[in-house]
C-alpha positions in Angstrom: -20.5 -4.2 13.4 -17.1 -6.2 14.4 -14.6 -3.4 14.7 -11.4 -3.5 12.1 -9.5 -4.7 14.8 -11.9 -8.0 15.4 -8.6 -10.1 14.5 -6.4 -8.8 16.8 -4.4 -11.1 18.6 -3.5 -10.4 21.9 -0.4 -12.2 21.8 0.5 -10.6 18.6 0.8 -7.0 20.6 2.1 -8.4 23.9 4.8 -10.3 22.1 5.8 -7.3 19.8 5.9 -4.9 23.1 7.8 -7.8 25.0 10.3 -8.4 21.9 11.0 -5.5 21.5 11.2 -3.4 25.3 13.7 -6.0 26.3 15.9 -7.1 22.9 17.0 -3.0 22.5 19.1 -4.2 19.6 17.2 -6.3 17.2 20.6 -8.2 15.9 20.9 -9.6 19.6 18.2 -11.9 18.5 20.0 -15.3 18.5 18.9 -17.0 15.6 17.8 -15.9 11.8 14.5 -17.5 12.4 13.8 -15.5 15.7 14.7 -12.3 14.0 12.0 -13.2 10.8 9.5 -14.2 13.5 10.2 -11.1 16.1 9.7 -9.1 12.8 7.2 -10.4 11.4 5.6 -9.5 14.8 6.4 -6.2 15.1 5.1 -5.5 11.6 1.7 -6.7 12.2 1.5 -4.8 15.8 2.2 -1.7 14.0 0.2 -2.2 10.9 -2.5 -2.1 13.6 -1.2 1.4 14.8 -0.9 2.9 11.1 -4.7 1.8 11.0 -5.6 3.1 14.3 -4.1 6.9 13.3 -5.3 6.6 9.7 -9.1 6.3 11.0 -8.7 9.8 13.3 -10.0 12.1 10.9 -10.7 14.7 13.8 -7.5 14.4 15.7 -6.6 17.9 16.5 -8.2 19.4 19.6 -7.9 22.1 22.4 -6.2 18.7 24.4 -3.7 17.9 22.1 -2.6 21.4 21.3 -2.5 21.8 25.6 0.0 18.5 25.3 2.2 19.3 22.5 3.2 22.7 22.7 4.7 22.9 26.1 7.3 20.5 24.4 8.6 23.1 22.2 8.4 25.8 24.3 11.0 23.7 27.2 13.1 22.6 24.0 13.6 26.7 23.2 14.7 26.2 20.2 16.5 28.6 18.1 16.5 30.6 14.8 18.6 28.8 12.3 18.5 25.5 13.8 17.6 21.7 12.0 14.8 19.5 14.3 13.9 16.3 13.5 10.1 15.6 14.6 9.6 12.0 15.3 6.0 10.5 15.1 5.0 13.9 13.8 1.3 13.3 13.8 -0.5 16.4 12.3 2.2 18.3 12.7 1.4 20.3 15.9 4.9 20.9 17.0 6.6 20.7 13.2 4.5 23.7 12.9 5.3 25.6 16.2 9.0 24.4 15.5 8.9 25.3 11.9 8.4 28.7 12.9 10.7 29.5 15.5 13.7 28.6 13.4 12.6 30.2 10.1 13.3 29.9 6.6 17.1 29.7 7.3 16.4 26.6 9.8 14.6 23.2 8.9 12.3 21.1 10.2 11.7 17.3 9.0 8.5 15.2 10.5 8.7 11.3 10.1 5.6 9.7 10.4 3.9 6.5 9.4 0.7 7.3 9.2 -0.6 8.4 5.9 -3.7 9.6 7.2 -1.7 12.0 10.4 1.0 13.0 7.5 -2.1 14.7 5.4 -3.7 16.7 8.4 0.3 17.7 8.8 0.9 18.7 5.2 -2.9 21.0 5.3 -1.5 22.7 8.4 1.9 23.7 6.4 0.3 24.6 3.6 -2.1 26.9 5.5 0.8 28.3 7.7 2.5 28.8 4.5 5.5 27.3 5.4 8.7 26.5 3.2 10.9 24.8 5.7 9.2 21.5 6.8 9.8 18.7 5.0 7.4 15.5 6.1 8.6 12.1 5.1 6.4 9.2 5.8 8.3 6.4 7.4 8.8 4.3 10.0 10.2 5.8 13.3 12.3 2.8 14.4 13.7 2.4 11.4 14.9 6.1 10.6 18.4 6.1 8.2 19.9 9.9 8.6 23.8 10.8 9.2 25.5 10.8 12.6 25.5 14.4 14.1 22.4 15.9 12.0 19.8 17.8 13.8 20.3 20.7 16.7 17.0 18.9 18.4 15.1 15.9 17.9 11.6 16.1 19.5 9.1 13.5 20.0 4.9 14.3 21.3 3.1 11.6 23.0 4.0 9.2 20.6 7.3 7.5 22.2 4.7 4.8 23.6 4.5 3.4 20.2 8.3 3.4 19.8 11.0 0.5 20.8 12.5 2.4 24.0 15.5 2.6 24.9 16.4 1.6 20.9 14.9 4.9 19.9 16.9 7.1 22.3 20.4 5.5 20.7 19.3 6.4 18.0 18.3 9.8 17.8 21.6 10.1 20.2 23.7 9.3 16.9 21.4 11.9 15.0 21.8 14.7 17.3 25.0 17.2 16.9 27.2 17.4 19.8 25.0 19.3 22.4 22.1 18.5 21.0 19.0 18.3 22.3 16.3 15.8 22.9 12.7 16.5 23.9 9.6 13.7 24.2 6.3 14.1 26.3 5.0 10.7 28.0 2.2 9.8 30.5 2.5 8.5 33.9 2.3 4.6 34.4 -1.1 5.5 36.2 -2.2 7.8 33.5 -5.6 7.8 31.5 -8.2 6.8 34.4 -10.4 5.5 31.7 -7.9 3.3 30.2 -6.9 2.0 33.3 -10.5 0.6 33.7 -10.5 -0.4 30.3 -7.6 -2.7 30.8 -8.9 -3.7 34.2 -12.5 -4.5 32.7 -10.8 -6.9 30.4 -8.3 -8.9 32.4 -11.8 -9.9 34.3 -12.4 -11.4 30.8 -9.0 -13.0 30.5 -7.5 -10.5 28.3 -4.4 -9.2 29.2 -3.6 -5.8 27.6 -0.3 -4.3 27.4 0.1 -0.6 29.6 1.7 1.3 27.0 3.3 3.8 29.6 4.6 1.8 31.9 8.3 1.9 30.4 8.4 5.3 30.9 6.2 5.8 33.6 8.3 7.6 36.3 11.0 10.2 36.4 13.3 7.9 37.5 12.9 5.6 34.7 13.1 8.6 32.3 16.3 9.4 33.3 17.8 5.9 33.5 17.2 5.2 30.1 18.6 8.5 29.2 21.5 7.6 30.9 22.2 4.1 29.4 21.7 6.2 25.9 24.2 8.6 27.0 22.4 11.9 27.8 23.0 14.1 30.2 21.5 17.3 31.7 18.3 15.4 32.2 15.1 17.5 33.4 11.7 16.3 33.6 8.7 18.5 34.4 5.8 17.6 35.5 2.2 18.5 34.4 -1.7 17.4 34.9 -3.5 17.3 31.5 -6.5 15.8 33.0 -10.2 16.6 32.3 -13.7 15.3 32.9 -15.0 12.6 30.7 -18.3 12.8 29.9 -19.5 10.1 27.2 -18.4 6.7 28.5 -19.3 5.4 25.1 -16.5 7.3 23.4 -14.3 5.5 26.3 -14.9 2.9 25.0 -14.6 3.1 21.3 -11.5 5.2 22.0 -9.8 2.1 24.2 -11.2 -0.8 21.7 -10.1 0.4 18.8 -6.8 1.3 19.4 -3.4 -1.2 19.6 -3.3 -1.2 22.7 -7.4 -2.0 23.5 -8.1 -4.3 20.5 -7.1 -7.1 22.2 -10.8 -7.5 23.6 -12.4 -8.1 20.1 -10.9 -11.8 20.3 -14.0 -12.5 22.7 -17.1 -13.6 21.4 -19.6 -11.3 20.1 -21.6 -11.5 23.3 -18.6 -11.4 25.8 -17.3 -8.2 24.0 -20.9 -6.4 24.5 -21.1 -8.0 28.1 -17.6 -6.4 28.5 -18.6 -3.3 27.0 -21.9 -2.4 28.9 -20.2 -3.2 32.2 -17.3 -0.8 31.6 -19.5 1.8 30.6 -21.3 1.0 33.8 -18.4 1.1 35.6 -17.5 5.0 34.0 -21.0 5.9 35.2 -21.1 5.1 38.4 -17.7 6.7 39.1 -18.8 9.7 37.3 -20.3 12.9 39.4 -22.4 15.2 37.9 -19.1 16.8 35.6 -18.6 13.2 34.5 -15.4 11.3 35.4 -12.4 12.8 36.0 -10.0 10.8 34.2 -6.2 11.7 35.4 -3.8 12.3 33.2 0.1 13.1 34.5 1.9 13.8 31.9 6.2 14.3 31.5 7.7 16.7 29.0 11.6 15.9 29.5 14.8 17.2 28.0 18.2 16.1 27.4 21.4 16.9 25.9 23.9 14.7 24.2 27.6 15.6 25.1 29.3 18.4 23.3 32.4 17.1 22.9 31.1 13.7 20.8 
């Protein structure tokens, strides 16, 4: 069975990520045409995202709980306070956030994902919580006031976002001492994705890193900088584990937007491609399976307090 993502263009997803990593500011776009075609773009890149998160129906794991909360718990937040949770997924840290500041404090989660928004709305109805409010929408394209929210936090999913764009903007959201918090991989990250992508350029596919714009400390901090933010820390961790069905590698890589690229190959390349990655993860794999590496950087920021 071809996999939902058989039409995925390659240059579709390149040219979105190229688009927008370098044009910040989508009305720097010279002409009206270029701004209809970047969008036009974008939009089917991240239609290709919103179907990727829909179709993860068992999301939530011992992992993603081990990569989420550490965010919250460096952002020490406060009773009383307003967080905006971008990308909010199932709702991992709306949850942990939602009950740190209380019912007197607030906690909206933006997501586009209808399916993610769900898992997030079961966990708040289970936690029996009254102050999250989740809001499906785009998280490039947010619309609240200047000077908002005490904290705006942001798990894992920054890779999808337009970076730097996305840290103007939640600069403008954030009250004056603010804080912002996002978690991001190293540019090395994911051992198994780093094969994937490797598998594939031997097939002439070029696929897009997704961390490499935030990929080091350094660049962390510079593109803080540029946004304004200061007090900039950035710790370190290793999330990595041992990988032990090269299969789900696979179907893991290839179906996402940033792995779907290889379903432009023929029927037969893409299987030829497929049994010599899982090949590949095998023979690197000992007898606890492969240990795939995963450096990961929870960092923290403050806008200015007197803005």
């Amino acid at each position: 069975m071809r996999s939902p993502f058989s039409k995925c263009s390659n240059s579709t997803i390149h040219n979105a990520i190229a688009i927008y990593s370098s044009l910040w500011e989508f009305r720097i776009l010279k002409t009206s045409t270029d701004r209809v075609n970047a969008k036009a773009v974008m939009n089917e890149y991240k239609q290709r995202v919103i179907a990727d998160f829909n179709s993860r129906n068992n999301y939530d794991n011992d992992w993603r709980y081990r990569f989420a909360l550490p965010l919250v718990e460096l952002a020490q937040l406060q009773p009383r306070q307003k967080i905006l949770d971008v990308a909010t997924g199932t709702g991992i840290v709306a949850t942990a956030a939602a009950k740190i500041v209380g019912n007197d404090g607030a906690v909206v989660g933006v997501d586009f994902s209808t399916g993610m928004l769900a898992q997030a709305r079961q966990k708040s109805v289970a936690e029996k919580l009254q102050n999250v409010e989740l809001i499906e929408a785009d998280a490039d394209d947010l619309d609240f006031s200047d000077n908002s929210f005490d904290a705006v936090l942001c798990s894992s999913a920054i890779a999808y976002l337009t970076v730097p764009a996305c840290f103007y903007q939640w600069y403008h959201f954030l009250k004056p001492g603010g804080l912002v918090g996002f978690s991001c991989f190293a540019e090395m990250a994911h051992t198994a994705s780093v094969l994937f992508r490797d598998k594939a350029k031997a097939y002439g596919i070029s696929i897009t890193n997704p961390n490499q714009p935030l990929g080091t400390p350094k660049k962390c901090k510079y593109l803080l900088q540029t946004a304004g933010f200061k007090d900039i820390q950035v710790v370190t961790k290793q999330l990595g584990f041992y990988l032990n069905d090269a299969e789900l590698a696979w179907n893991a890589n290839a179906n996402s937007a940033f792995g779907c690229q290889v379903f432009q190959l023929p029927p037969e390349k893409s299987a030829q491609l497929k049994a010599e990655y899982i090949a590949e993860i095998n023979s690197l794999s000992t007898d606890k399976g492969l240990w795939n590496d995963i450096i990961a950087f929870f960092v923290t920021a403050r806008k200015n307090s007197y803005c």
